[in-house]
N, C-alpha and C positions, 0 to 999 in steps of 0.2 A: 188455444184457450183451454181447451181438454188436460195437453201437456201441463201450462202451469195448475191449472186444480190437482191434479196428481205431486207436485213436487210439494204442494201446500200440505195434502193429504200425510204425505211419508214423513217430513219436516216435523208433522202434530204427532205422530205416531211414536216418534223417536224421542220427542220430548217426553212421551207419557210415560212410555219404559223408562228411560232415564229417574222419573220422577217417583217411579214405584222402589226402584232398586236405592233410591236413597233415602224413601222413607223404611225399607226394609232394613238397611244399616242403623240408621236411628233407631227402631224398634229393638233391635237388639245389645243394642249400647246401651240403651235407660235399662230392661232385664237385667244385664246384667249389674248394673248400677245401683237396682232396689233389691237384688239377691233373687231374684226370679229363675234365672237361666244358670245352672252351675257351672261353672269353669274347671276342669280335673286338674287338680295339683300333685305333687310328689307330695308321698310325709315326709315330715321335718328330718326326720334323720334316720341313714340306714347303717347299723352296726352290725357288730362281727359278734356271732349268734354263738360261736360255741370258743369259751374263753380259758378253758383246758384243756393240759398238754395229754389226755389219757390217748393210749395207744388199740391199735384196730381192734375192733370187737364184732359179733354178729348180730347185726341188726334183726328185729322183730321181724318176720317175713310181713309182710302185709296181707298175708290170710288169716292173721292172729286176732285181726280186730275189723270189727265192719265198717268202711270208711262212710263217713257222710257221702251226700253227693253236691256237686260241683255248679253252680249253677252261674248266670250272669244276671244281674238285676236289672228290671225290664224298663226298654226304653218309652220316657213321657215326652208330651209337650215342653217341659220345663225342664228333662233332664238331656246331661249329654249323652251321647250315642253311647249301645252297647261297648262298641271298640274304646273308647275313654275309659271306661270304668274297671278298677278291677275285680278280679272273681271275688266273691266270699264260699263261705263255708257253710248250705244251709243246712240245721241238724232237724230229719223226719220224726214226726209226734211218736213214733214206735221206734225210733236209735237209741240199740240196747250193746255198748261196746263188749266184745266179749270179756275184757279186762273189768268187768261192773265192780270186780271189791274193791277197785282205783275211786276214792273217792276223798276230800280235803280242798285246798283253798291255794293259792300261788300268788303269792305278794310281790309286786314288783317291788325290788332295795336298789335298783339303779337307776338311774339319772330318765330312763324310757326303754321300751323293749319293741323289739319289733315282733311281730304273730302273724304266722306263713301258714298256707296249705299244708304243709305237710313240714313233718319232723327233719330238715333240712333248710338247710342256711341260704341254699339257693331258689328254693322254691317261693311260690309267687307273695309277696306282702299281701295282706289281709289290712291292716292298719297299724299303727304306733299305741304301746299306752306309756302308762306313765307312774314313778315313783310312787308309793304307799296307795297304787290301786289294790285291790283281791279280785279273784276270779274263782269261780270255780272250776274242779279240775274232774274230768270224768274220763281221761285214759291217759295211759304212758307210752311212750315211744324211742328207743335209743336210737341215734342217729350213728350210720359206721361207725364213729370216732368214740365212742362210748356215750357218750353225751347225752345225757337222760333231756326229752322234752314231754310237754304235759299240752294234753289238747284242753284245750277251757273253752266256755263257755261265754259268750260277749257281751250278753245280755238281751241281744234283739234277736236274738234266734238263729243267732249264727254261732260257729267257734273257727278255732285256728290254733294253730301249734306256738308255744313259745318255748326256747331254751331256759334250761334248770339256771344258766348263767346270771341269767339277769334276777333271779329273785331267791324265794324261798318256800319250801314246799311243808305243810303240815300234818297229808297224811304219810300212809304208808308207802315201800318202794315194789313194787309187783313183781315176782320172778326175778329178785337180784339175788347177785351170789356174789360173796365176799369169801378169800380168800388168806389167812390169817398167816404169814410166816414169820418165823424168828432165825435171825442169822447168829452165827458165831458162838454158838452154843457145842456143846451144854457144860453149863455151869451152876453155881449154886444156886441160881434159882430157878434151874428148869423143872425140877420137884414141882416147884411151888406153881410154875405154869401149868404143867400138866394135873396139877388137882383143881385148880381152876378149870380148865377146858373140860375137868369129866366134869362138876359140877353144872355147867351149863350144856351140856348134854352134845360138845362140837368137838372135830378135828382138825389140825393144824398141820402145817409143814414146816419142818424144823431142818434149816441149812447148817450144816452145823462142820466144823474142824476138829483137827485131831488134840482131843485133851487127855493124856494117859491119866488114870486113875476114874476115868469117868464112865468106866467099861457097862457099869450096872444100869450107866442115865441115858446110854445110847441104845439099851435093848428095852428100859422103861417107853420109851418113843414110842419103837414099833411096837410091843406088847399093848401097850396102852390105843395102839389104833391109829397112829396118825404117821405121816408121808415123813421120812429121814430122805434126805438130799446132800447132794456134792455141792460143798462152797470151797476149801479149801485144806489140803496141810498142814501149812505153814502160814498161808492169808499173810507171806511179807511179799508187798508188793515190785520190789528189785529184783526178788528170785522170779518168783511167777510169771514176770512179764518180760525178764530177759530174751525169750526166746519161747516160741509153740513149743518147741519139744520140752524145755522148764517149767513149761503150764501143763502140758499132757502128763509130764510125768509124775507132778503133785498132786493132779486130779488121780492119776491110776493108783498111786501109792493111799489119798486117803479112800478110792472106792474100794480099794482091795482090803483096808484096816475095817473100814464102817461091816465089808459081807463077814470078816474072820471072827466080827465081836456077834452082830445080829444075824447071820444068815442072809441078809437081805442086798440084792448087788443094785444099786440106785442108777436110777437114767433120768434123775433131774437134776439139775445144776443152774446156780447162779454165779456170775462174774462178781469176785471180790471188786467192789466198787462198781460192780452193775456194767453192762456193757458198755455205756453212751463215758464210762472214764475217762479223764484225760492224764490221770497221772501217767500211763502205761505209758505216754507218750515220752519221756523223762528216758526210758530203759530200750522201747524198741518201736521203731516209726513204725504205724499200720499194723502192729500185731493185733489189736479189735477186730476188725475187719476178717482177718485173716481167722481167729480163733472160733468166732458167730461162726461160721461153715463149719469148719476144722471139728467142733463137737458134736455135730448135729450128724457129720460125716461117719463121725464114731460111734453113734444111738445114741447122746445125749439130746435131753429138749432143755433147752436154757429161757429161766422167765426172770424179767427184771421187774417193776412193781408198777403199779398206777397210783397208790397215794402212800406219801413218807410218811411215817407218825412222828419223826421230826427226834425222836431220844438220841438219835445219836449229834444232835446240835451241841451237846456238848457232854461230857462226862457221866454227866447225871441230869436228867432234866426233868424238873418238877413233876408232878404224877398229872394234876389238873392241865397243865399245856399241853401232853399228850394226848389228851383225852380231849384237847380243845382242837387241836390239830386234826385228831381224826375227825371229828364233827362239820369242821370245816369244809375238810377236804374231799370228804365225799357227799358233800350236801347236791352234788350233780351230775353222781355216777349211779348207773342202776349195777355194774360190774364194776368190780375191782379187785386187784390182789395190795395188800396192805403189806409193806415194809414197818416190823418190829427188830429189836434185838436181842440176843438172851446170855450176851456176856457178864462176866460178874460183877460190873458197875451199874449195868441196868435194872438196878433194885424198883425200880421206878415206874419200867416198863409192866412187872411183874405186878406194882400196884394198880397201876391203870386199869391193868386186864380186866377185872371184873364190871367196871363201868364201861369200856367197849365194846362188848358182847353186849351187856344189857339194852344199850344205846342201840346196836347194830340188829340184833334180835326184835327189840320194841320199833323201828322201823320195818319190819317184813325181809330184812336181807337171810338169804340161806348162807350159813359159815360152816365153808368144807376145802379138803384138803386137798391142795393142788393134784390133779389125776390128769391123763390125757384127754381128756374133753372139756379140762379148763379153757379157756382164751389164753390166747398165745399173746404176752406183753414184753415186748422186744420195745427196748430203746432208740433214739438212734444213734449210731455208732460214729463216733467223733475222733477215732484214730484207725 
């Protein structure tokens, strides 16, 4: 008798558990149903944070600016668990970035951006925004790759990093340095450069080849204060790239013409057609390759550029394209060195000048002449 009251007993017991554990399923089916209980999602879409090609630079050390702190937002009845959720960015009522003159607006121009902990592409999502949002911006950050990002502000008391890529920035750029140079010079209008450059109170680097008659505009350069460099000779691309020893010996012929005219023996150099060329490949397979050492081996430092200004697309090219070109293209570099030209078709480049300094200056960038504490902007090399 005993025995069956006990199997009745255990029998009632197992149906109650039963009966709990399926109204507790039910109870969280309708939550989530009336939007009670959140469900963590993925954002809509994760893109590729930094969208130019600019070459290695030295990132901000992270003692430069006082980082927020990192928090996880705290688990309720109604929300899901800490581990669901990801971090934000909370900014403290006294977060005073040491970067404070960084201040303006960041309009998203593409399709959504994503906004991460920190100035890096891999670091954790914060959330997605979107097209024709603003934000505000209260520090800068360049990520290795030169890649300016801007911390903003989210409006709930958070912020998070986004790339320059995705939008557009309206104040100024903090601590950039822009580097001005003109290849295949000097010709008749490097006068005209060089009274522009004292006018705005900067210095330039002038790559320049060998032009007889030009003896008075190659020591104007150095007199006048700015960086004279190895580009080439002869700059005919059959000869030069025949052979390293054809390249060595037109680099040693124009360094030894450039120190006989100005006194001055140059260790900078650019690769006619920039390192990453592929003409050379026409004349001698892997001579790139072989030459990036080969100069460097010799006390040359060789810089290729980070934004084209686009003159040499053709003969002559309108003064305002240029000038749109640079705007463009460095709308997402806090560093750069700027490829101009100063042959005597680029009457154009010459007019540009004083709107690109004006433009470059009125943003906050410093314009100075490649020296050994520039950024080293190496291409890469494709033969």
């Amino acid at each position: 008798m005993n025995l069956h009251k006990d199997k009745k007993r255990k029998k009632l017991i197992t149906l109650l558990v039963m009966a709990a554990i399926l109204i507790s399923v039910a109870c969280v089916f309708a939550g989530r149903q009336r939007g009670l209980i959140e469900v963590p999602s993925l954002p809509a879409a994760v893109l590729d944070d930094e969208t130019s090609d600019g070459s290695q630079k030295t990132p901000i050390s992270d003692a430069d600016v006082t980082q927020p702190t990192t928090v996880q937002p705290q688990s309720t009845t109604t929300q899901s668990t800490e581990a669901d959720m990801p971090p934000v960015v909370v900014v403290p009522p006294d977060y005073q970035p040491q970067r404070a003159q960084c201040s303006g607006h960041f309009k998203v121009t593409s399709n959504s951006a994503n906004v991460r902990t920190d100035a890096d592409k891999n670091a954790q999502m914060v959330r997605v925004i979107h097209a024709g949002e603003s934000y505000e911006v209260i520090a800068q950050k360049p990520s290795s790759g030169g890649i300016l990002w801007f911390e903003i502000l989210l409006g709930d008391g958070t912020s998070g990093y986004v790339s320059s890529s995705y939008g557009t920035y309206d104040g100024k750029i903090v601590n950039g340095k822009v580097y001005l140079t003109f290849d295949d010079g000097p010709s008749s209008n490097t006068l005209r450069i060089l009274d522009t450059l004292d006018k705005y109170g900067v210095k330039a680097t002038f790559f320049v080849i060998y032009h007889p008659g030009q003896e008075s505009t190659y020591r104007s350069i150095v007199e006048r204060g700015h960086v004279i460099a190895v580009h080439s000779y002869t700059h005919t691309y059959s000869q030069i790239y025949s052979s390293t020893d054809a390249f060595h010996s037109d680099i040693s012929k124009l360094s030894d013409y450039i120190y006989d005219v100005t006194g001055v023996r140059c260790n900078v150099l650019r690769f006619p057609g920039g390192s990453s060329n592929t003409i050379s490949q026409k004349y001698c397979k892997g001579i790139m390759t072989k030459l990036a050492r080969e100069v460097e081996e010799r006390g040359y430092s060789y810089y290729d550029w980070d934004v084209d200004s686009g003159d040499a697309d053709d003969n002559t090219v309108d003064k305002d394209r240029i000038v749109s070109n640079i705007k463009a293209r460095m709308s997402n570099r806090r560093d750069a060195i700027i490829l101009m030209h100063d042959a005597r078709a680029k009457t154009t480049t010459a007019d540009a000048l004083p709107e690109i300094i004006e433009y470059l200056q009125g943003r906050g960038y410093q314009i100075l002449p490649i020296t050994s504490d520039t950024h080293t902007s190496h291409q890469q090399l494709n033969n």
